[in-house]
C-alpha positions in Angstrom: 80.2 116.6 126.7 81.8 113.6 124.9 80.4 114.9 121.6 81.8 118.7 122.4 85.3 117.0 122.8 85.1 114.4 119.7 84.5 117.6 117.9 86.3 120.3 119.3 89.1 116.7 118.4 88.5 117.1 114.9 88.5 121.0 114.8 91.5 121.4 117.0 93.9 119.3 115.1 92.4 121.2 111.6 93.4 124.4 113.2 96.6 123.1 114.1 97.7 121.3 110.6 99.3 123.3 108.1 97.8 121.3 105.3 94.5 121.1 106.3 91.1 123.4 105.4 90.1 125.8 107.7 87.3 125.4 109.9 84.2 126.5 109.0 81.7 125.5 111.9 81.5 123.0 114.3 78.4 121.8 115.8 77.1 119.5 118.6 73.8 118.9 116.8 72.8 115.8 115.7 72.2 115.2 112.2 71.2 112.1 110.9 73.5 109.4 112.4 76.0 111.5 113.4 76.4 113.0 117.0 78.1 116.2 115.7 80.0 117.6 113.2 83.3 119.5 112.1 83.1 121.3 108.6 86.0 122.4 106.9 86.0 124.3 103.7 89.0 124.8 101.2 90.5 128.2 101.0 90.5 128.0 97.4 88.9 125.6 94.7 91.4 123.5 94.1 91.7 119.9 91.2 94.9 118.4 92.9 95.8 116.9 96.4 99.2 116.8 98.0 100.5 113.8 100.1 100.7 115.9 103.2 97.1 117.5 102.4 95.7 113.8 102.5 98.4 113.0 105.8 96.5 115.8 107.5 93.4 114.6 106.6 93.4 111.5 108.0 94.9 112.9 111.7 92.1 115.4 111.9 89.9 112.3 110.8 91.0 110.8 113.6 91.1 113.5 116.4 87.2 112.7 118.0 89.0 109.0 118.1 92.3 110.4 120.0 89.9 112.7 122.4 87.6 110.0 123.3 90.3 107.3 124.3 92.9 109.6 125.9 90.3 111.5 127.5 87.2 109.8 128.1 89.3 106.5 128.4 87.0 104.7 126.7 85.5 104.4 122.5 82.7 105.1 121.0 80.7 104.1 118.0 81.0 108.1 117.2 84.4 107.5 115.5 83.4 104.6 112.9 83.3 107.2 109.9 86.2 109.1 110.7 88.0 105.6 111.0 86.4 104.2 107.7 87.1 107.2 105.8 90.8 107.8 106.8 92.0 104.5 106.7 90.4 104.0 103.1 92.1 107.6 102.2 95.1 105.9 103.8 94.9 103.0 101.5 93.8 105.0 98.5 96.9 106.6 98.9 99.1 103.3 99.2 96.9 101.6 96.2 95.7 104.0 94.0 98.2 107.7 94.1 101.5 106.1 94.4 102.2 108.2 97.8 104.0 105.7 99.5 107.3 105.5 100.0 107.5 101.5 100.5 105.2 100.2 97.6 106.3 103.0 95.1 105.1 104.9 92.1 102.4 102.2 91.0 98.9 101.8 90.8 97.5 99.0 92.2 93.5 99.1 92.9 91.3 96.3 93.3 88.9 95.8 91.0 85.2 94.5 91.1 85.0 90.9 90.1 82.1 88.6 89.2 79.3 88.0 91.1 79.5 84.4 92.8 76.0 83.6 94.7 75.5 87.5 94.9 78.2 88.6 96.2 80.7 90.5 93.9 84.3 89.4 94.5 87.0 91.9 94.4 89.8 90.7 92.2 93.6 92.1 93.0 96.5 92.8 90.2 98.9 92.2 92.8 100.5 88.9 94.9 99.4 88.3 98.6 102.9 89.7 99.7 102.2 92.4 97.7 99.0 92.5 99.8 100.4 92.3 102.7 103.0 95.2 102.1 100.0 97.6 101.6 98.6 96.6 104.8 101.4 97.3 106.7 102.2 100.6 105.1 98.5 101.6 105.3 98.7 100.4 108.6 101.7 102.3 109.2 100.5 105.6 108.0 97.2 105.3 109.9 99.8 104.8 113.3 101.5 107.8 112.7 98.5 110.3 112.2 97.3 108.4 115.5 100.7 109.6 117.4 100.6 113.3 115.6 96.8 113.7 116.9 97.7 112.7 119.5 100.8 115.0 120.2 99.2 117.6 119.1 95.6 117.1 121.4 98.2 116.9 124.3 99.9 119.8 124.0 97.1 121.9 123.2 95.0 121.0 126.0 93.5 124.3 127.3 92.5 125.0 123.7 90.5 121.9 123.3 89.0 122.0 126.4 88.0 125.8 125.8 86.2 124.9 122.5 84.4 121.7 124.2 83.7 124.1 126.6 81.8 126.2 124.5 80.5 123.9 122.0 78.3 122.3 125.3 77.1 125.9 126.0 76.0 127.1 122.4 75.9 123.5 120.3 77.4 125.6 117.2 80.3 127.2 117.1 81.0 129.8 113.5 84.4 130.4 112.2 84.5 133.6 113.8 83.9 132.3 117.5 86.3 129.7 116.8 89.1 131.5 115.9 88.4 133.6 118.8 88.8 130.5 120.7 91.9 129.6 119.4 
């Protein structure tokens, strides 16, 4: 059940997000490490990325993460991905694209370093305050994703608990059952 809702989290939120892919399937099944899964496929191929195609991305990264604390009132290690891969999109973004408003139009990206007793050392372009500012806006965007998921998780309740629902009875849900759904 807690796997049905972490996903039926992630597809939800997709659904809802005007910027984000459509989804695909959802499924319950475990594959490999993970307990389940949401896949979303683009419309169209596509060589660019908006800021508010990458601001969606990272609240439907974070809807299994919403669903389990709001719901379940408790975490799970199910969410470590979605967390890792949002919040470095979320950086990326800060560092690397120049989408933030705070830092500006610049790129600043760590780079790999030497190697001191085996360990590479990532070297920075940029000052510690400078450092700190992208923390705080990466921390910042990854804050308000968490408070649109969750917005949106609340007000669309019987919908997520309709695809839980039947992601526990069949474990895979296609596009065409989803949207049904919805």
């Amino acid at each position: 059940e807690l796997t049905a809702y972490h996903e039926a989290g992630h597809a939800l939120l997709a659904s809802l997000l005007q910027y984000a892919d459509p989804v695909h399937k959802v499924s319950i099944i475990s594959r490999g490490r993970a307990a389940g899964y949401t896949l979303k496929l683009p419309l169209d191929e596509r060589k660019l990325q908006s800021r508010n195609e990458f601001l969606d991305d990272i609240v439907v990264s974070l809807g299994g993460y919403v669903v389990e604390k709001h719901i379940f009132n408790d975490l799970t290690t199910g969410s470590s991905n979605d967390l890792q891969v949002s919040t470095a999109l979320a950086r990326d973004m800060v560092t690397k694209y120049g989408m933030s408003d705070d830092i500006g139009p610049i790129a600043l990206e760590m780079h790999t370093g030497r190697t001191v007793t085996g360990q590479v050392i990532e070297e920075r372009d940029y000052s510690e305050t400078v450092g700190t500012r992208i923390d705080s806006e990466v921390s910042r965007i990854m804050k308000d994703a968490y408070n649109r998921a969750l917005t949106l998780v609340n007000e669309n309740r019987p919908a997520l608990d309709s695809i839980a629902k039947a992601l526990v009875e069949a474990e895979t849900i296609e596009q065409d059952e989803f949207e049904k759904l919805l």
